[in-house]
HTML snippet that shows the backbone in 3Dmol.js (N, CA, C, O; Angstrom):
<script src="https://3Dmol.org/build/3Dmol-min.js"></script>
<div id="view" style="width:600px;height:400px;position:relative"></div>
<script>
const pdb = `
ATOM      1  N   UNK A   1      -9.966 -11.854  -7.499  1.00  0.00           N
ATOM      2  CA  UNK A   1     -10.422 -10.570  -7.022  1.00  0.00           C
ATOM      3  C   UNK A   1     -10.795 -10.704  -5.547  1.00  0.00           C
ATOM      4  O   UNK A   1     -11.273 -11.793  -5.229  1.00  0.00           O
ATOM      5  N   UNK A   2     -10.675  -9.894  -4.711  1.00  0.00           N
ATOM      6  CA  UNK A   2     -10.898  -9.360  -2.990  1.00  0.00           C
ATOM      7  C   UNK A   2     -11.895  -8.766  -3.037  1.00  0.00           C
ATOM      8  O   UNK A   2     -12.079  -7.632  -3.481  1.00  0.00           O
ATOM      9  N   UNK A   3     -12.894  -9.746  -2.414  1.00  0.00           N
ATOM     10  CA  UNK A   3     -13.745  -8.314  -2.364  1.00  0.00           C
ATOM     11  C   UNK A   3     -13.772  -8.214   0.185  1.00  0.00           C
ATOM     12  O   UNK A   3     -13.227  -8.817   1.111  1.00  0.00           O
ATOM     13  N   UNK A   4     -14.610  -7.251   0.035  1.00  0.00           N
ATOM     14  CA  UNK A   4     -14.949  -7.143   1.398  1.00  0.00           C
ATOM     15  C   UNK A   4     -16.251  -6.740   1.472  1.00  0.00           C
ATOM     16  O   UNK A   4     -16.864  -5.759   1.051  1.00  0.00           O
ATOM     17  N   UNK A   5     -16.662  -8.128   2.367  1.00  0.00           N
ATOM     18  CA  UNK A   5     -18.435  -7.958   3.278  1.00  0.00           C
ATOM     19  C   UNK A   5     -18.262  -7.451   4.314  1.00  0.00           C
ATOM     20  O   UNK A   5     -17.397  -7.911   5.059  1.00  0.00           O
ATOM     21  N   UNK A   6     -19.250  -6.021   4.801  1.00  0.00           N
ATOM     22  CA  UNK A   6     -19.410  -5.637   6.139  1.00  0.00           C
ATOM     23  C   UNK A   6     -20.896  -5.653   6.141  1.00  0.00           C
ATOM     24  O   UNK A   6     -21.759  -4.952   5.612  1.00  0.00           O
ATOM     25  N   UNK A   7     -20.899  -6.859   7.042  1.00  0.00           N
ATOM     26  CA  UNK A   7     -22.182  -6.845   7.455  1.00  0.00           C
ATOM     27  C   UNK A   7     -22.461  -7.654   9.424  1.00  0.00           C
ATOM     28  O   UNK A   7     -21.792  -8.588   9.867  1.00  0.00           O
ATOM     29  N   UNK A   8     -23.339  -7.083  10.023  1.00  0.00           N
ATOM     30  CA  UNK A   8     -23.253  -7.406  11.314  1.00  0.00           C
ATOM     31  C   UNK A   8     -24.563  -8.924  11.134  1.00  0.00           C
ATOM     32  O   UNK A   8     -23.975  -9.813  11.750  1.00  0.00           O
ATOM     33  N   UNK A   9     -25.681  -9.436  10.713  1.00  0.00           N
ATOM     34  CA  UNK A   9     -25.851 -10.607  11.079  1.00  0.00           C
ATOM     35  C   UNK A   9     -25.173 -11.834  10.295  1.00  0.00           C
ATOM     36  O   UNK A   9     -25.372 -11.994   9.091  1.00  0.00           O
ATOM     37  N   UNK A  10     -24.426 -12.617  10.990  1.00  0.00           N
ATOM     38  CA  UNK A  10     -23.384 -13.615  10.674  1.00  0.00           C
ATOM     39  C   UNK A  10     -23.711 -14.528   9.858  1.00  0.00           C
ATOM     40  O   UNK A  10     -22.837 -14.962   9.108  1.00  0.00           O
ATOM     41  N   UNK A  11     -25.347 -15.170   9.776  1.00  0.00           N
ATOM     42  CA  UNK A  11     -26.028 -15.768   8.843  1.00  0.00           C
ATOM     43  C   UNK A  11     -25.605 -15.308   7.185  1.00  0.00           C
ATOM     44  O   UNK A  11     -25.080 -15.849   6.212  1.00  0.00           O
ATOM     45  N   UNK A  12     -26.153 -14.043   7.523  1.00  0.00           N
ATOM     46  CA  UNK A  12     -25.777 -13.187   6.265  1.00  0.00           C
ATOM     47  C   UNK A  12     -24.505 -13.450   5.256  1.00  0.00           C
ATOM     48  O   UNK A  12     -24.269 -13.914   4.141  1.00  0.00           O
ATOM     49  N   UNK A  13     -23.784 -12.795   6.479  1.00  0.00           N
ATOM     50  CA  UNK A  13     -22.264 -12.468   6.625  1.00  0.00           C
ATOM     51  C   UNK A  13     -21.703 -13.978   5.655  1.00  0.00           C
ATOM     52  O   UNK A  13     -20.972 -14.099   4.672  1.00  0.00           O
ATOM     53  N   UNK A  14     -22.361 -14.830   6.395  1.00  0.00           N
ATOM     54  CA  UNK A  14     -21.914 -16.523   5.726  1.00  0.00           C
ATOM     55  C   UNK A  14     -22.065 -16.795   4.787  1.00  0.00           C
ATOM     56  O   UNK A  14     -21.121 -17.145   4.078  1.00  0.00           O
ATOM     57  N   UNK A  15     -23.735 -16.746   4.209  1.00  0.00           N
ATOM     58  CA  UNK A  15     -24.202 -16.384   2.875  1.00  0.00           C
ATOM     59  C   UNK A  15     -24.170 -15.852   1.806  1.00  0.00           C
ATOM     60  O   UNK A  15     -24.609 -16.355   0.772  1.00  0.00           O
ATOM     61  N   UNK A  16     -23.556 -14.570   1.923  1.00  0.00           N
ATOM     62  CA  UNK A  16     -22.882 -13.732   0.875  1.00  0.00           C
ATOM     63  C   UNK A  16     -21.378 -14.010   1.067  1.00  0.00           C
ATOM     64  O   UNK A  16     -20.893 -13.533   0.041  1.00  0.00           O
ATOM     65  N   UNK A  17     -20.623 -14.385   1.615  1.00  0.00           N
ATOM     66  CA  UNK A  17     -19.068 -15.048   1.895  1.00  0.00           C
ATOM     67  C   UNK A  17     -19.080 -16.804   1.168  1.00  0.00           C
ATOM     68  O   UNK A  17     -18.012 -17.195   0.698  1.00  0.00           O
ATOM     69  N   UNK A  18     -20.138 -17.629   1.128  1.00  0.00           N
ATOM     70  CA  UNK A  18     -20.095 -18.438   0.789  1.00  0.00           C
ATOM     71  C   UNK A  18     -20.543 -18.971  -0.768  1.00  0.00           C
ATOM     72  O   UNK A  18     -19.935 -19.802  -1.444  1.00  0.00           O
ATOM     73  N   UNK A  19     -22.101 -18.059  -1.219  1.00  0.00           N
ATOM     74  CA  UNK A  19     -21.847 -17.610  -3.253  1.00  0.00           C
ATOM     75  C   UNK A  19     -20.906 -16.939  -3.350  1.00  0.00           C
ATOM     76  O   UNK A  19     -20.566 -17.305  -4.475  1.00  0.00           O
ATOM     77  N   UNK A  20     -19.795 -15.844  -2.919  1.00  0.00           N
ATOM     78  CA  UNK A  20     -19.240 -15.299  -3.672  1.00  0.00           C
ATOM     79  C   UNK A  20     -18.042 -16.192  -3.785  1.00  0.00           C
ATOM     80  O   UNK A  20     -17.552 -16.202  -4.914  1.00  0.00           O
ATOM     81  N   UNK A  21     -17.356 -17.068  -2.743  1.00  0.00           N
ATOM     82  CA  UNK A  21     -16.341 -17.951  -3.151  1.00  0.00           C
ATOM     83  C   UNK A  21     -16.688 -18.533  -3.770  1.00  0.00           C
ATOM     84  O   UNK A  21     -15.881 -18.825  -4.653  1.00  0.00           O
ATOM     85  N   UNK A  22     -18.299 -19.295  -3.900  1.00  0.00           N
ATOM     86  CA  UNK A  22     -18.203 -19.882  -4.720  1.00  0.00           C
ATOM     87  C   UNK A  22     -18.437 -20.059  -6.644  1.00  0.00           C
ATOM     88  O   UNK A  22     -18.599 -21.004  -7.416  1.00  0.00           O
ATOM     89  N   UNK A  23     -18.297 -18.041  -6.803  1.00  0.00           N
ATOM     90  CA  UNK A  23     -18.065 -17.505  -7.770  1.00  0.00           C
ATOM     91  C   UNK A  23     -16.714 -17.592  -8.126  1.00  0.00           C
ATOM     92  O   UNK A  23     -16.585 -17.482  -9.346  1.00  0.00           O
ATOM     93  N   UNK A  24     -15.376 -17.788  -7.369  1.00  0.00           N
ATOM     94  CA  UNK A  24     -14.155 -17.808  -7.400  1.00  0.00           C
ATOM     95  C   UNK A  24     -13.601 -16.716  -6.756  1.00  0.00           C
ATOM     96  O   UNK A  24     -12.373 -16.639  -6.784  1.00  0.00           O
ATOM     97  N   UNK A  25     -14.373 -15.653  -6.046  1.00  0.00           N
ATOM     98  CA  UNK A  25     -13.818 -14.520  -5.291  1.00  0.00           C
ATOM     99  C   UNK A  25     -13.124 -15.016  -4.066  1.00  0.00           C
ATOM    100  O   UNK A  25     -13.381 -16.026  -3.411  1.00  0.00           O
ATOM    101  N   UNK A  26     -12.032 -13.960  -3.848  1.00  0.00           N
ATOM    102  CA  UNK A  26     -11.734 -14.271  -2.415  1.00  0.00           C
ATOM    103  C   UNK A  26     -12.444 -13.365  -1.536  1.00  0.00           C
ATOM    104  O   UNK A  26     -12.753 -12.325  -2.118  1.00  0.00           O
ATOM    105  N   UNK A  27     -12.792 -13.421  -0.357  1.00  0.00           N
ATOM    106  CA  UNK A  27     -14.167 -12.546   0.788  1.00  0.00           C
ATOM    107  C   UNK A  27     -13.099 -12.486   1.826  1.00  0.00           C
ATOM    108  O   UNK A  27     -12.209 -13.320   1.994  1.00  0.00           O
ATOM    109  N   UNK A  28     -13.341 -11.188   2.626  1.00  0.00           N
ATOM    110  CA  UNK A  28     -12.902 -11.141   3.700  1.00  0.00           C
ATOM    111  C   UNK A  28     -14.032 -10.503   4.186  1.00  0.00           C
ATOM    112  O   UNK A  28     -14.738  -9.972   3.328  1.00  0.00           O
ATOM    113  N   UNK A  29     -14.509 -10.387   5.749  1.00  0.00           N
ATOM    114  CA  UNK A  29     -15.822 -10.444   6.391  1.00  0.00           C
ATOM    115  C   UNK A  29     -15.328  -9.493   7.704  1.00  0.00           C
ATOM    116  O   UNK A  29     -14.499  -9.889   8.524  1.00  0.00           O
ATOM    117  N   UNK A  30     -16.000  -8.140   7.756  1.00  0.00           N
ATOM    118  CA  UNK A  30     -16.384  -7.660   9.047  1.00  0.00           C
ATOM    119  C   UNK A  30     -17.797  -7.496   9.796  1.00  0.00           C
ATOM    120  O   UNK A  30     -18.926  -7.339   9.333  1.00  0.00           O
ATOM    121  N   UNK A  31     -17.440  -7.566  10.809  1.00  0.00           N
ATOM    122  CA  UNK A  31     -19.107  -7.606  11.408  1.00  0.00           C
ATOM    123  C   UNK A  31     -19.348  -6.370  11.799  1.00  0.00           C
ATOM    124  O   UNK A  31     -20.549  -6.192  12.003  1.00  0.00           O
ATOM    125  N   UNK A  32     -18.584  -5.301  12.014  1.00  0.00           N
ATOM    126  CA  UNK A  32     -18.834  -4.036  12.285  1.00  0.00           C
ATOM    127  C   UNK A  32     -18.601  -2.922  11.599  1.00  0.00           C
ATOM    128  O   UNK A  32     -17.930  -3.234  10.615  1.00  0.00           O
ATOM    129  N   UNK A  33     -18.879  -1.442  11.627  1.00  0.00           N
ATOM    130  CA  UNK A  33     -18.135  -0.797  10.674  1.00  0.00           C
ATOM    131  C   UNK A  33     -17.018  -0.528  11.380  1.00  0.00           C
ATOM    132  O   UNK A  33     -16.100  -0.664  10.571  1.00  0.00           O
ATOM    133  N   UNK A  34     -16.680  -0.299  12.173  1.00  0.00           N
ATOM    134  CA  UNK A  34     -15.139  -0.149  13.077  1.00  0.00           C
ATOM    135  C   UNK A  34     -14.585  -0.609  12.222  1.00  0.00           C
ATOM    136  O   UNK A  34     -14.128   0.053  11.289  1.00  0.00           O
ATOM    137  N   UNK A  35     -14.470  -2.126  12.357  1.00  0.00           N
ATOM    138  CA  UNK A  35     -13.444  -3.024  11.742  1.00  0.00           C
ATOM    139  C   UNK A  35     -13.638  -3.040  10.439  1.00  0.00           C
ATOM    140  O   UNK A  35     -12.601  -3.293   9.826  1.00  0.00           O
ATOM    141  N   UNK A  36     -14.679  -2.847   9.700  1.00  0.00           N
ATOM    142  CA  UNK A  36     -15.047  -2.603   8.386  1.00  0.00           C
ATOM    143  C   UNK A  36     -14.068  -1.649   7.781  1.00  0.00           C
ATOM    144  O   UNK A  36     -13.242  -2.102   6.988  1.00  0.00           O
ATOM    145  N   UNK A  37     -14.072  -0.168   8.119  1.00  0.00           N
ATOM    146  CA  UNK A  37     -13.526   0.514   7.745  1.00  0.00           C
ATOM    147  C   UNK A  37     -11.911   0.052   7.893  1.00  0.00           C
ATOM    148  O   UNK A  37     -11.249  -0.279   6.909  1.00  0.00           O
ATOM    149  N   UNK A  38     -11.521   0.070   8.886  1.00  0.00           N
ATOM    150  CA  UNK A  38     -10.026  -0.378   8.995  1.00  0.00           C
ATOM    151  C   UNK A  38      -9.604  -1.449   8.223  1.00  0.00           C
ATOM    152  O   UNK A  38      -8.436  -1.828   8.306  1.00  0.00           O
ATOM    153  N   UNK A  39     -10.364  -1.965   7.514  1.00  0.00           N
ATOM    154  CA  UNK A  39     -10.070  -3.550   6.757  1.00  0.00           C
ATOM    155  C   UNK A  39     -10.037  -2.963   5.391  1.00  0.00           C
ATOM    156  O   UNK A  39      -9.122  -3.340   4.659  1.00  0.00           O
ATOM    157  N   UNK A  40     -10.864  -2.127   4.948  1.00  0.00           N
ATOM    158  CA  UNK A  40     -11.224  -1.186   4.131  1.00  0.00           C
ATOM    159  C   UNK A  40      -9.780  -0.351   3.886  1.00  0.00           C
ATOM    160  O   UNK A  40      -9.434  -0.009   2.756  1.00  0.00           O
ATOM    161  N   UNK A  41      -9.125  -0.119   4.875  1.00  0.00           N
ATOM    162  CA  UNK A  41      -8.038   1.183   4.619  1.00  0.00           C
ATOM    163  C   UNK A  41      -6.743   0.492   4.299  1.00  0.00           C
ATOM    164  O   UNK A  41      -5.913   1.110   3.632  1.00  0.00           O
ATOM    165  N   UNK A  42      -6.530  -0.529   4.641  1.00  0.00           N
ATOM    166  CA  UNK A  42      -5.586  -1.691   4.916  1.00  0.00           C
ATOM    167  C   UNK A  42      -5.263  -2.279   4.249  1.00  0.00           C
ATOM    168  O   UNK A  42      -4.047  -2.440   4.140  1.00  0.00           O
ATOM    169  N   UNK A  43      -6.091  -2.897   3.474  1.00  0.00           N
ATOM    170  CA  UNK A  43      -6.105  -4.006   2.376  1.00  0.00           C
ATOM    171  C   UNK A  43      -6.948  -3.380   0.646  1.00  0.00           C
ATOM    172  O   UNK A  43      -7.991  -2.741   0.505  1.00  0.00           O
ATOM    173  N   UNK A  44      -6.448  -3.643   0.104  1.00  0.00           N
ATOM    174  CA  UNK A  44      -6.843  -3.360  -1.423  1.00  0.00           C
ATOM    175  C   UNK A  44      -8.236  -3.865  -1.963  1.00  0.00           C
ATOM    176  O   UNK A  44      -8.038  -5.080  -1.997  1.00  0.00           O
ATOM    177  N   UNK A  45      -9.039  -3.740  -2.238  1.00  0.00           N
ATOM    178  CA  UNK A  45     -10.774  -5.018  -2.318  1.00  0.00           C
ATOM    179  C   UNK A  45     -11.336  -3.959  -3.948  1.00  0.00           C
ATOM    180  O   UNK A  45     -11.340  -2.762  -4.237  1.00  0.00           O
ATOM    181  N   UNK A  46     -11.624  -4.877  -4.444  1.00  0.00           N
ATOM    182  CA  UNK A  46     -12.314  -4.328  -5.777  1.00  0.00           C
ATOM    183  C   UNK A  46     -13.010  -4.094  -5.706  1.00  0.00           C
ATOM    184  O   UNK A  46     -13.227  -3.393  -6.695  1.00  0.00           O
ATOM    185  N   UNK A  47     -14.102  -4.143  -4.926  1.00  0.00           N
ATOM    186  CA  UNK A  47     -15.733  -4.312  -4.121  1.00  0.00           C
ATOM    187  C   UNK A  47     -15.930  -4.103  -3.018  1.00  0.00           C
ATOM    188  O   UNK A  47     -14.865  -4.311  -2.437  1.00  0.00           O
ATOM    189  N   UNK A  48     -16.849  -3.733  -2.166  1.00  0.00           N
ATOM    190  CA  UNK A  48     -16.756  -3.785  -0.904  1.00  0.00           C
ATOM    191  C   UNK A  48     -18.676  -4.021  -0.901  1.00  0.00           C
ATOM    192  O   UNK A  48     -19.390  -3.383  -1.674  1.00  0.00           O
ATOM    193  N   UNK A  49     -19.117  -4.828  -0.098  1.00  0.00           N
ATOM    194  CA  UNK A  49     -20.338  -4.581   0.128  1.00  0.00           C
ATOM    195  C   UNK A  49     -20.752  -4.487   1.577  1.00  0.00           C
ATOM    196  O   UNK A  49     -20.636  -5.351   2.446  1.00  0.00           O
ATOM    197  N   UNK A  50     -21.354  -3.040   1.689  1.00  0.00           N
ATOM    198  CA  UNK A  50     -21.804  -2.744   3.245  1.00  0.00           C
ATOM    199  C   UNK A  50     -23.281  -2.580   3.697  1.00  0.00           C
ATOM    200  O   UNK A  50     -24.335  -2.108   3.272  1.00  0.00           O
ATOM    201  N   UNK A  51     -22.925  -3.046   4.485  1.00  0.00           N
ATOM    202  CA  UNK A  51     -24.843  -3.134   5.331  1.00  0.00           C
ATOM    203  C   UNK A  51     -24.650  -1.440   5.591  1.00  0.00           C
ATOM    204  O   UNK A  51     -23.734  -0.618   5.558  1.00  0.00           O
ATOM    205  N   UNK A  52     -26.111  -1.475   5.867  1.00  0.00           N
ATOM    206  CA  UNK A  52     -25.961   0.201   6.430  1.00  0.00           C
ATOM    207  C   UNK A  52     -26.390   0.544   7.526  1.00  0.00           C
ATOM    208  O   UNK A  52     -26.446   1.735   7.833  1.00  0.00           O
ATOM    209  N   UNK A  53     -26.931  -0.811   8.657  1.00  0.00           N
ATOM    210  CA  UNK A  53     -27.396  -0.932  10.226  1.00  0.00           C
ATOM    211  C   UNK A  53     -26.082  -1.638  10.434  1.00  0.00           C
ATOM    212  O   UNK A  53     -25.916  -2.783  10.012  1.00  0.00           O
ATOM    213  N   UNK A  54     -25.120  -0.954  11.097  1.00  0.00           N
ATOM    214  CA  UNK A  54     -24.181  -1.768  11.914  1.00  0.00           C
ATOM    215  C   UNK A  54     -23.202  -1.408  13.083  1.00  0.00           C
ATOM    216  O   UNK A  54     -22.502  -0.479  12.682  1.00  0.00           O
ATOM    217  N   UNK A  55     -22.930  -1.687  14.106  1.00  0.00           N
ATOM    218  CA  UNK A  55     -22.533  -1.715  15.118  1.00  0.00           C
ATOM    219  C   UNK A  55     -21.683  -0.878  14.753  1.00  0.00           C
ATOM    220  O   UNK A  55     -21.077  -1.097  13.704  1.00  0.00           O
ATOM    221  N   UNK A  56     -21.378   0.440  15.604  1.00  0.00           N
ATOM    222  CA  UNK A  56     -19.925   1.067  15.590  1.00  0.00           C
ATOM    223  C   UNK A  56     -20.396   1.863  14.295  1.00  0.00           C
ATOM    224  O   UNK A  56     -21.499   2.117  13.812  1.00  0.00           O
ATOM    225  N   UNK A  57     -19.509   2.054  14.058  1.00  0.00           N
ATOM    226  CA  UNK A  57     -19.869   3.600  12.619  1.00  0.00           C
ATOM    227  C   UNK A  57     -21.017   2.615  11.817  1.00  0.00           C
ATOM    228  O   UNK A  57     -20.912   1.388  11.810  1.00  0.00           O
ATOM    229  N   UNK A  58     -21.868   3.180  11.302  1.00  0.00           N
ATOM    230  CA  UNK A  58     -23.013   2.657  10.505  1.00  0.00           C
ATOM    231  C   UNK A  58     -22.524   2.711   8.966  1.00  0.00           C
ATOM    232  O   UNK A  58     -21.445   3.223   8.668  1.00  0.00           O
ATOM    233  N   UNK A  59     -23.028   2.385   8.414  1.00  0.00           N
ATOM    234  CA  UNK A  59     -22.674   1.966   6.734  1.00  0.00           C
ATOM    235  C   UNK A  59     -22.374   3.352   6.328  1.00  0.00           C
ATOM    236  O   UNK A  59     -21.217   3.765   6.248  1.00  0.00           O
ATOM    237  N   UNK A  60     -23.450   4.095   6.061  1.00  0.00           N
ATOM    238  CA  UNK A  60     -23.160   5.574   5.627  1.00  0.00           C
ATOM    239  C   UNK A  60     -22.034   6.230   6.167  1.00  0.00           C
ATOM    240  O   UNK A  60     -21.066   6.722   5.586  1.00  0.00           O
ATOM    241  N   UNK A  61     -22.273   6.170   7.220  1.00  0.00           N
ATOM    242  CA  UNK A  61     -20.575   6.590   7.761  1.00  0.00           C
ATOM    243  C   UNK A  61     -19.055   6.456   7.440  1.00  0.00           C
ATOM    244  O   UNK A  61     -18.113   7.238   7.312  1.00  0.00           O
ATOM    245  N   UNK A  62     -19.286   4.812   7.353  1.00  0.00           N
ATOM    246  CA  UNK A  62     -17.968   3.834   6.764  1.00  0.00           C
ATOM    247  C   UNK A  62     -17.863   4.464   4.938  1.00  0.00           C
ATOM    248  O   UNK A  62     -16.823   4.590   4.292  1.00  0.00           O
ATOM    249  N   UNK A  63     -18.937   4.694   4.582  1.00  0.00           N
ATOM    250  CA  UNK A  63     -18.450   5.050   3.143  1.00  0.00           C
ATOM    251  C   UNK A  63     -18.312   6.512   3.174  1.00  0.00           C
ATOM    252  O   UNK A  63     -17.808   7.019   2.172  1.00  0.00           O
ATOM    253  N   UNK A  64     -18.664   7.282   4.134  1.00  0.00           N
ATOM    254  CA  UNK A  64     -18.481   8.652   4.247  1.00  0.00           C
ATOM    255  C   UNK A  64     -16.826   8.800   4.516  1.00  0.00           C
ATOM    256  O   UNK A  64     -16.004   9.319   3.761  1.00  0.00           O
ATOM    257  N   UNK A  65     -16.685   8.420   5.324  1.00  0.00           N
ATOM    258  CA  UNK A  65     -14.975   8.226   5.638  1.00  0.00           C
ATOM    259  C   UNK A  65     -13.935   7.485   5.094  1.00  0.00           C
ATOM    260  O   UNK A  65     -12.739   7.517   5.385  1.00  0.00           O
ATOM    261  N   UNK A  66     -14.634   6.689   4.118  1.00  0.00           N
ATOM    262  CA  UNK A  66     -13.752   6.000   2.843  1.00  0.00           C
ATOM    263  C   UNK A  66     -13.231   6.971   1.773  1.00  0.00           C
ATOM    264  O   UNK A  66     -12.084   7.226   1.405  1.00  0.00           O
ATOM    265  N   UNK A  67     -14.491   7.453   1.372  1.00  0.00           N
ATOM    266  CA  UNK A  67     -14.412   8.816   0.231  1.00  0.00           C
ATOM    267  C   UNK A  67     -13.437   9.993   0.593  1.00  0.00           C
ATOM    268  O   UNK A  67     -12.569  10.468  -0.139  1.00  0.00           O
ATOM    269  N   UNK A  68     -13.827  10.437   2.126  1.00  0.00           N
ATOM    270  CA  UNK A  68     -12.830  11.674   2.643  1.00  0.00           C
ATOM    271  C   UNK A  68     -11.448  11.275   2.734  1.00  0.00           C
ATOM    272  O   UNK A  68     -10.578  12.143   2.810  1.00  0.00           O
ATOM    273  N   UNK A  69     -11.096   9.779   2.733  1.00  0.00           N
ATOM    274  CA  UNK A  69      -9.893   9.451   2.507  1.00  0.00           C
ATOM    275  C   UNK A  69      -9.819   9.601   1.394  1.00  0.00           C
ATOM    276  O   UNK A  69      -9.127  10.618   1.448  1.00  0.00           O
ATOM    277  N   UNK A  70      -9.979   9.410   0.189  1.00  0.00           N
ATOM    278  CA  UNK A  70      -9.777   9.510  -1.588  1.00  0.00           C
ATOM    279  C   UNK A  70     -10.173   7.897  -1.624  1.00  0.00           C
ATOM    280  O   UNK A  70      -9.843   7.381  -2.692  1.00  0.00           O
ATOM    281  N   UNK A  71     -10.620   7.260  -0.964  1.00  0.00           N
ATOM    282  CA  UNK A  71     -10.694   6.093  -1.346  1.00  0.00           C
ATOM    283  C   UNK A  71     -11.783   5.749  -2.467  1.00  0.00           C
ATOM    284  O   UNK A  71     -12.962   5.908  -2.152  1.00  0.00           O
ATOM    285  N   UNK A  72     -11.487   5.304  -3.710  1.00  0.00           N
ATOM    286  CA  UNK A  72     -12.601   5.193  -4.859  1.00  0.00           C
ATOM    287  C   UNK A  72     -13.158   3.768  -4.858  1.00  0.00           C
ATOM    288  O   UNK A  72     -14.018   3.583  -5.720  1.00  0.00           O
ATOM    289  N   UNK A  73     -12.829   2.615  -4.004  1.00  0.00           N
ATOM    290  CA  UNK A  73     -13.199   1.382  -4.153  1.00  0.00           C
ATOM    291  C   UNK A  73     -14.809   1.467  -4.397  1.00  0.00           C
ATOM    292  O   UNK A  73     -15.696   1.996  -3.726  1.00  0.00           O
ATOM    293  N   UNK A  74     -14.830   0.923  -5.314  1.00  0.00           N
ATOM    294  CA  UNK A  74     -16.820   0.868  -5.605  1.00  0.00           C
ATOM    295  C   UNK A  74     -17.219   0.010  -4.327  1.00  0.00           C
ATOM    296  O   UNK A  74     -16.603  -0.919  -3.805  1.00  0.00           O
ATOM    297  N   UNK A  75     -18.667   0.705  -3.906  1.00  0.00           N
ATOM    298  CA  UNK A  75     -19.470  -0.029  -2.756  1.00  0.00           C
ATOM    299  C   UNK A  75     -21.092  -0.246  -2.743  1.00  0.00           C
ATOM    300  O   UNK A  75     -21.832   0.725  -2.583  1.00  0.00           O
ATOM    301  N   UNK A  76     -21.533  -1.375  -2.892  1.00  0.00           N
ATOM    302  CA  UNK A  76     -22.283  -2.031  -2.898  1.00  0.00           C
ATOM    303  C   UNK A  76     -23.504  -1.790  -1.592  1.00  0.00           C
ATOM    304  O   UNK A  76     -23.409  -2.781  -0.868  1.00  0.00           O
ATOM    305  N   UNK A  77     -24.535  -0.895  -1.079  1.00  0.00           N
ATOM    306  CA  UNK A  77     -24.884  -0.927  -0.148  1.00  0.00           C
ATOM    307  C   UNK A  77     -26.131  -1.746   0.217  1.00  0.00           C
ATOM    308  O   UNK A  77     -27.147  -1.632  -0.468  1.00  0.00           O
ATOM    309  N   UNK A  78     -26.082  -2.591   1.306  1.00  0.00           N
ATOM    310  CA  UNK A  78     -26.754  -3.775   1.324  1.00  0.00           C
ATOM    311  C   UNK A  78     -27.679  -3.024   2.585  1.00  0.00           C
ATOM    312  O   UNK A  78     -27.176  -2.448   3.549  1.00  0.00           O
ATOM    313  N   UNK A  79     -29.012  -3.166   2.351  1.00  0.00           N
ATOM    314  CA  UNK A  79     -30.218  -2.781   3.551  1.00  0.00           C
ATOM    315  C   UNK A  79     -31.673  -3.485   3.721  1.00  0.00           C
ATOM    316  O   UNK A  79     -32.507  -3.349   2.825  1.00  0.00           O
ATOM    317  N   UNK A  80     -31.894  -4.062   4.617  1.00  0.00           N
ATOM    318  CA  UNK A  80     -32.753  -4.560   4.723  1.00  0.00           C
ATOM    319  C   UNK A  80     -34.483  -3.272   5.039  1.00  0.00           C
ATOM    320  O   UNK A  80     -35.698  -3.461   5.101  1.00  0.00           O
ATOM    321  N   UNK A  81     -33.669  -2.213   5.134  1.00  0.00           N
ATOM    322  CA  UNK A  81     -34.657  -0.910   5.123  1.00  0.00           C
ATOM    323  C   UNK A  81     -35.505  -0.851   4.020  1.00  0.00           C
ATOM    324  O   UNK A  81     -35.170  -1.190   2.885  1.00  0.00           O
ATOM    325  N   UNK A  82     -36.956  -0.286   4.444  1.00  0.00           N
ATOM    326  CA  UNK A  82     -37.940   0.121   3.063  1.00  0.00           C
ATOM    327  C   UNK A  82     -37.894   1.447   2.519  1.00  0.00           C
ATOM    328  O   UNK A  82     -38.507   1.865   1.537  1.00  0.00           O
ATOM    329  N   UNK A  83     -37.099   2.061   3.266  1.00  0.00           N
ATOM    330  CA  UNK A  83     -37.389   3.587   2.869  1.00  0.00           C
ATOM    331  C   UNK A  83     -36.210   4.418   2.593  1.00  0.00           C
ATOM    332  O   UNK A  83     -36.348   5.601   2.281  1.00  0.00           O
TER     333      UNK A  83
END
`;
const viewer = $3Dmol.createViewer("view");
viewer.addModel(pdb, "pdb");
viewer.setStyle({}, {cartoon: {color: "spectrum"}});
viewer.zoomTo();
viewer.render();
</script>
């Protein structure tokens, strides 16, 4: 299974890229939503998990413009926010 991490701190980014291979997933990793989304439109991912502070379109955004495409990939939203 493919999944896709968009997340902008790289620590992170490494961390959740590095349990999930070593669940047997394959990860592909954006650091922005720019490239998030376009990786998103491009490639097929069973999962997607997105930060929702990130450079260039913000998380909400990236899944706002996933959906208006018909895109149904389930998404995972990752926030370090309290509220």
């Amino acid at each position: 299974m493919r999944l896709l991490v968009v997340e902008d701190e790289v620590n992170v980014a490494n961390a959740l890229r590095a349990g999930l291979v070593a669940e047997g997933f394959a990860v592909d990793v954006a650091n922005d939503g720019d490239t998030g989304f376009w990786m998103a439109t491009e490639h097929d991912y069973a999962l997607i998990i997105l930060d929702i502070m990130l450079p260039g379109r913000n998380g909400y955004r990236v899944c706002r413009d996933l959906r208006a495409e018909g895109r149904q990939t389930p998404i995972l939203m990752l926030t370090a926010k309290d509220g």
